[in-house]
N, C-alpha and C positions, 0 to 999 in steps of 0.2 A: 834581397827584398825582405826585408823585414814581419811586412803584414801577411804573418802564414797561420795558418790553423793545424798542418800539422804537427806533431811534435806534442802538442796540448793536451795530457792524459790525464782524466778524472778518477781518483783513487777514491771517490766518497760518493754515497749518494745526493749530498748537497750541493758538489761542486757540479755531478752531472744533471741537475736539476734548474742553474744558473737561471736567471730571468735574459741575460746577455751572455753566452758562452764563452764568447771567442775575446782573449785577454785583450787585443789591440781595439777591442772593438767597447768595451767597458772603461778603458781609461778617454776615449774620443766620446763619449757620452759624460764621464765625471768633468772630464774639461769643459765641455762646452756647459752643461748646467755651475759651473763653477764659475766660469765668466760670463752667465748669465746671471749671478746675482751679486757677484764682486767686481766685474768691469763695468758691464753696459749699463748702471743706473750712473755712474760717475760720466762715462764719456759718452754717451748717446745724447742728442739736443731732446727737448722738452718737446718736437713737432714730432722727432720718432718712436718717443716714448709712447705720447699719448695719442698719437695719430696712426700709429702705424704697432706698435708691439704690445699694447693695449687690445685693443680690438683684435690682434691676432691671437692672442693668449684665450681672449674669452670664446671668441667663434672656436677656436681649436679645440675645446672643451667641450661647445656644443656638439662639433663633429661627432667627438667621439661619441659623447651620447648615441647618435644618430647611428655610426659605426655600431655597436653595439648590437642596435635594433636590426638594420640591416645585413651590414659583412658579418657578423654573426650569427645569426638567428634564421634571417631569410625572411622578416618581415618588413613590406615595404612601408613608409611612412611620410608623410607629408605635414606632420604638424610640430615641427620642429620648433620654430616661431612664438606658436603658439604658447608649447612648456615654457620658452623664453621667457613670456611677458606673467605668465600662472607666476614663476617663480620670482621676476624681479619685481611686480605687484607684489606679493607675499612677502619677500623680503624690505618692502618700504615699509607695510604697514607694521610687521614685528617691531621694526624699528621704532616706528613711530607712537605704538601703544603699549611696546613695553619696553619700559626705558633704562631698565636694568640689565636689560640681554645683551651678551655679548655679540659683535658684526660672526664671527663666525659661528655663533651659536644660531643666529638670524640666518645663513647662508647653509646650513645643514637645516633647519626646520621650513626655506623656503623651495630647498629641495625635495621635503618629504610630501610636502604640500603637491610640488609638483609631478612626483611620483604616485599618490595618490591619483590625482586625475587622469595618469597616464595610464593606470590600472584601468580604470574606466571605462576611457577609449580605446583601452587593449581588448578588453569584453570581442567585436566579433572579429578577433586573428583566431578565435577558439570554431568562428563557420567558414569563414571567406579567408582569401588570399588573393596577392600577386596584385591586377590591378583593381580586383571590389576592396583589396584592403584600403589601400594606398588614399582611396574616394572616402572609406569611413573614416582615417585618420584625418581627412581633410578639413571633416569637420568639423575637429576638435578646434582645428586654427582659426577658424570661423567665428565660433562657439566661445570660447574662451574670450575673444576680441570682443564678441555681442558683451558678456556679460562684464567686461571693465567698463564699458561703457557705458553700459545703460543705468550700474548703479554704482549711484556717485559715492557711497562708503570707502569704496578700492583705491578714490584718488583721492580722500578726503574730502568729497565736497567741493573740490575747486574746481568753480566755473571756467578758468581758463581750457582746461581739459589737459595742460602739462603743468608736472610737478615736478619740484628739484629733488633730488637726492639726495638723504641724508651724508652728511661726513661719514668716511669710514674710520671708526674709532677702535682703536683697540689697546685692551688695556688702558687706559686712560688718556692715550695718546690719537691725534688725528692726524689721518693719513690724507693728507689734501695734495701735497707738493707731484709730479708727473712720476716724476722716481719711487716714491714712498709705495703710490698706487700701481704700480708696475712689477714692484717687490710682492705684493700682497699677492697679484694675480698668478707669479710666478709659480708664489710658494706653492697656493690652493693646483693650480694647473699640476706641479709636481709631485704633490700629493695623493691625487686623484689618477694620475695617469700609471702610478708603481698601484694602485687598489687593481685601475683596469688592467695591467701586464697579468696581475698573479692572479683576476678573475678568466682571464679566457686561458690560462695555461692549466688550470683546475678544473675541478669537475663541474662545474657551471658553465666552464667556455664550452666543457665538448659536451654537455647536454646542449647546450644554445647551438653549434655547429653540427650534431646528429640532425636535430629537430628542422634545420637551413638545409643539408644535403638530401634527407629524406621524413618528412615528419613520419609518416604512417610505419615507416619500419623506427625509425627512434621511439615509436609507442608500444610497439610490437617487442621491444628490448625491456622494456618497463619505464621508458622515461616518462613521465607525468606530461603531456601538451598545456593544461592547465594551470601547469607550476610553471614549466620552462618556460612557457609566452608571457606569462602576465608578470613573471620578473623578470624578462627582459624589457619591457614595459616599462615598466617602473624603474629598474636602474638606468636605462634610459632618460626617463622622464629627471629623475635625477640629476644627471647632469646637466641634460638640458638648461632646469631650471636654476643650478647652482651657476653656470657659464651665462645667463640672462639677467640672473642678480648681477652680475661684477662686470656684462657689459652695462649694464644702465647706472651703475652706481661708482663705477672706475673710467668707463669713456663717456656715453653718452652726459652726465651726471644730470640727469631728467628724465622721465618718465611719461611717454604717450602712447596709446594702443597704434597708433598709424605707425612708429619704429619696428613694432614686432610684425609686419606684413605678410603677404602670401610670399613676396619676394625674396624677403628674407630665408625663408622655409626653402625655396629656389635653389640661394647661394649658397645655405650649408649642404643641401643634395648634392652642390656640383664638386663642392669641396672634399665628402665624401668621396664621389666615382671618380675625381680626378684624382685623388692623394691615394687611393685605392682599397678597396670592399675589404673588409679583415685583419686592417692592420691598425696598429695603433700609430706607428710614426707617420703613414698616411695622412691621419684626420692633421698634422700639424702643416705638413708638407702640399697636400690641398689650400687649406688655408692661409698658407703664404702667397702661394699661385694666387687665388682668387683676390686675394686681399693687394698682391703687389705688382701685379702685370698692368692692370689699370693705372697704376700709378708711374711706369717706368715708359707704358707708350704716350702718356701725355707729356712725362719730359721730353720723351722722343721728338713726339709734333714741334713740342713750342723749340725745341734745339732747332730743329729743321726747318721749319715752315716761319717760328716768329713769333710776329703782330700781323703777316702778310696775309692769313688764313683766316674765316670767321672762327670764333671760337665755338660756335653751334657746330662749325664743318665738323673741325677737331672732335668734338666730344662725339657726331655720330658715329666718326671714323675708328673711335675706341672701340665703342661699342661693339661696330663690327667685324673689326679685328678680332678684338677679343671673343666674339664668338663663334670666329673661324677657328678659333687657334682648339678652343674646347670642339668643338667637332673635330679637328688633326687627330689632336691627343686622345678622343676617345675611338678616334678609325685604327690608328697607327699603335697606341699603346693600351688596350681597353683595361689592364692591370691597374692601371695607376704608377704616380710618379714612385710610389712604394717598390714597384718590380724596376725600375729603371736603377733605383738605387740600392738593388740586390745583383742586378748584372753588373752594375760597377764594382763590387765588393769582390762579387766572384772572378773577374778579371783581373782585378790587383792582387787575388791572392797567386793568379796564375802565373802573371808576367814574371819574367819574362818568358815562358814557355809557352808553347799555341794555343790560341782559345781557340 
């Protein structure tokens, strides 16, 4: 068998320092982001593009935000939605008022924006926790939705209450076609996720991780509570709202406070606890679950059942499927799909000798 780790001897401090140690495991990551931006925009149809790896690429983002706050830190949070809409708001309007800004220059200042508020709302993780935090963050999701609404400047002034989204332009060039917009998501996703590796492998992850396991002895060490919560906060909030620009302006291509909802804030939670607390290939691996199980039991029905079934049955029966199957996976695996794809790793390195 091939896929072994022993043997593999680090003569340097930068080899033993690796973001990916293990060689088989570094070339099955350059492959797959390698046909992820040279195969799948040529051979994937324009429905899975933008229906399906669109919306997984931006929610995945969000996650990890969320990941961030949570499997790192140990701050519970609820307004995930919220930074969503702070940020894809923000990111309309740069657009639209200053019309010289570059789309990714708009998508980093509409993350600071929403970094900023998230500072804010971070203010009482410095009294409360656990579940008073989780209530004060709520209110951010609330709070934020009140005020797109109430003043009409955030959407322009348009009485319909939805607005389109600008083209995403870059360089001179606009990025309209499903492909085009699925390339851009990729790159930013890939971007941002090597920032997150080499944030929580540094001294930021294990003050965010001290502060999660025990705050009071992490203060007692000299870690700042102060520093460490309200920039995870914020880096948080940053994603958040950078993965809330690129859904509304890459899938949704419209903008209404009812898309950013409590529910929403719901899916990316379950996205987190299911992909599992801590890690970063989780927030992706959550968000496939969440994003593609709905979609594989409704081929299932209509394979099975037809036209013979209401389609009302059908859709309840998803429903509650699918929220049986998240109670299983959180009784049977409370890890996340993240530990399920570490005991496969570590099995193949075994085989063929006994696990």
């Amino acid at each position: 068998m091939y896929y072994r780790q022993a043997g593999q001897f680090y003569t340097t401090y930068s080899q033993d320092s690796r973001i990916i140690p293990v060689r088989e495991d570094r070339w099955i990551i350059y492959v797959v982001v390698l046909a992820g931006f040279c195969l799948v925009p040529f051979f994937a149809s324009d429905y899975w593009l933008s229906g399906i790896l669109i919306p997984w690429l931006a929610l995945s983002l969000v996650a990890l935000g969320q990941n961030i706050l949570m499997g790192y830190t140990g701050q519970l949070s609820l307004g995930s939605a919220g930074f969503m809409a702070a940020g894809a708001f923000a990111c309309y309007n740069i657009e639209l008022r200053i019309e010289w800004m570059p789309f990714f220059g708009s998508l980093i200042l509409s993350g600071i924006i929403a970094a900023m508020i998230g500072i804010v709302f971070g203010l009482p993780s410095l009294r409360v926790r656990g579940l008073y935090l989780m209530v004060a963050t709520l209110a951010s999701q609330f709070f934020i939705i009140w005020v797109i609404d109430k003043f009409g400047w955030f959407k322009n002034y348009d009485s319909s209450g939805i607005i389109t989204a600008q083209d995403i332009v870059i360089f001179g060039k606009s990025f309209t076609t499903p492909a085009e917009e699925y390339l851009v998501c990729l790159f930013v996703c890939a971007v941002m996720t090597v920032i997150a590796l080499n944030m929580v492998r540094g001294s930021v992850g294990r003050n965010w991780m001290a502060v999660r396991d025990m705050d009071v002895a992490a203060e007692v060490m000299g870690i700042s509570l102060l520093k460490t919560k309200l920039q995870a906060f914020a880096i948080s909030s940053f994603y958040c709202g950078v993965g809330g620009a690129l859904f509304a302006f890459a899938f949704l291509k419209s903008m209404e406070p009812v898309a950013f909802d409590i529910l929403l804030s719901f899916r990316i939670l379950f996205m987190v606890i299911i992909g599992g607390l801590g890690t970063i290939i989780g927030c992706y691996l959550g968000a496939g679950f969440i994003l593609l199980m709905p979609v594989f039991l409704n081929i299932f029905f209509h394979a099975v059942f037809g036209q013979a079934v209401d389609a009302t049955l059908t859709s309840a029966l998803e429903q509650v499927i699918f929220g049986v199957m998240i109670i299983l996976f959180m009784i049977y695996q409370p890890l996340g799909m993240a530990r399920i794809l570490e005991i496969m790793q570590e099995r193949l390195r075994k085989w063929p000798f006994k696990i």
